[in-house]
C-alpha positions in Angstrom: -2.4 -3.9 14.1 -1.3 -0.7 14.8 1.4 -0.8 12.4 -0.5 -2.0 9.5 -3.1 0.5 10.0 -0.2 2.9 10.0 1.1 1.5 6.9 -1.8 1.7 4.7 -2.4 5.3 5.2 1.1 6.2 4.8 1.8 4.2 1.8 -2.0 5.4 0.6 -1.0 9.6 1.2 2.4 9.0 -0.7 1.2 6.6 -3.9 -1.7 10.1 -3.8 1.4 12.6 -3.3 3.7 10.8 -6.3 1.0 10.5 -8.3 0.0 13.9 -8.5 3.2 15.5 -8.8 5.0 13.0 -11.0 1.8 12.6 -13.4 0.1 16.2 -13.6 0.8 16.4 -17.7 0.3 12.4 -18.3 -3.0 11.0 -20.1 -5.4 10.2 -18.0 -5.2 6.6 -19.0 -1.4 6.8 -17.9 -2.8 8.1 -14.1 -5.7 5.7 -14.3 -2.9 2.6 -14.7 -1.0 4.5 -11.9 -3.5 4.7 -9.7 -4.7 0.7 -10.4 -1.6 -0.6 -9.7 -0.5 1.3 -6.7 -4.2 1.1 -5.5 -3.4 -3.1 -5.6 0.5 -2.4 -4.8 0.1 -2.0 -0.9 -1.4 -5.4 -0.3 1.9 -7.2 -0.9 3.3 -5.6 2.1 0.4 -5.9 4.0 -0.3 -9.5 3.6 3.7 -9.6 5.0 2.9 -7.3 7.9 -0.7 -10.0 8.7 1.4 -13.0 8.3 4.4 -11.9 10.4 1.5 -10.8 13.1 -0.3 -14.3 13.0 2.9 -16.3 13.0 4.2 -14.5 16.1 0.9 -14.8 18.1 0.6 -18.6 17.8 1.9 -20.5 21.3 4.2 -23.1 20.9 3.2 -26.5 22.9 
């Protein structure tokens, strides 16, 4: 839990940090697709980190 917790404010501080430096002259409909898809981006890895913890909390019998 930890970890993903971790994660999410990492990756959240560095999509922020590219964003700004890499799109300061773009459109603002260029940083507003930017920001949509690296807003949704971080739940691919997260739904990896959730299903790795549930499958190695389940007891084998």
């Amino acid at each position: 839990m930890v970890f993903l917790v971790t994660f999410v404010i990492v990756y959240a501080f560095a999509a922020m940090v590219i964003g700004d430096l890499k799109l300061q002259q773009a459109s603002n409909l260029v940083r507003f697709i930017y920001f949509a898809i690296a807003g949704l981006l971080w739940v691919i890895p997260a739904g990896a980190i959730i299903w790795w913890m549930e499958k190695g909390g389940k007891t084998r019998t």
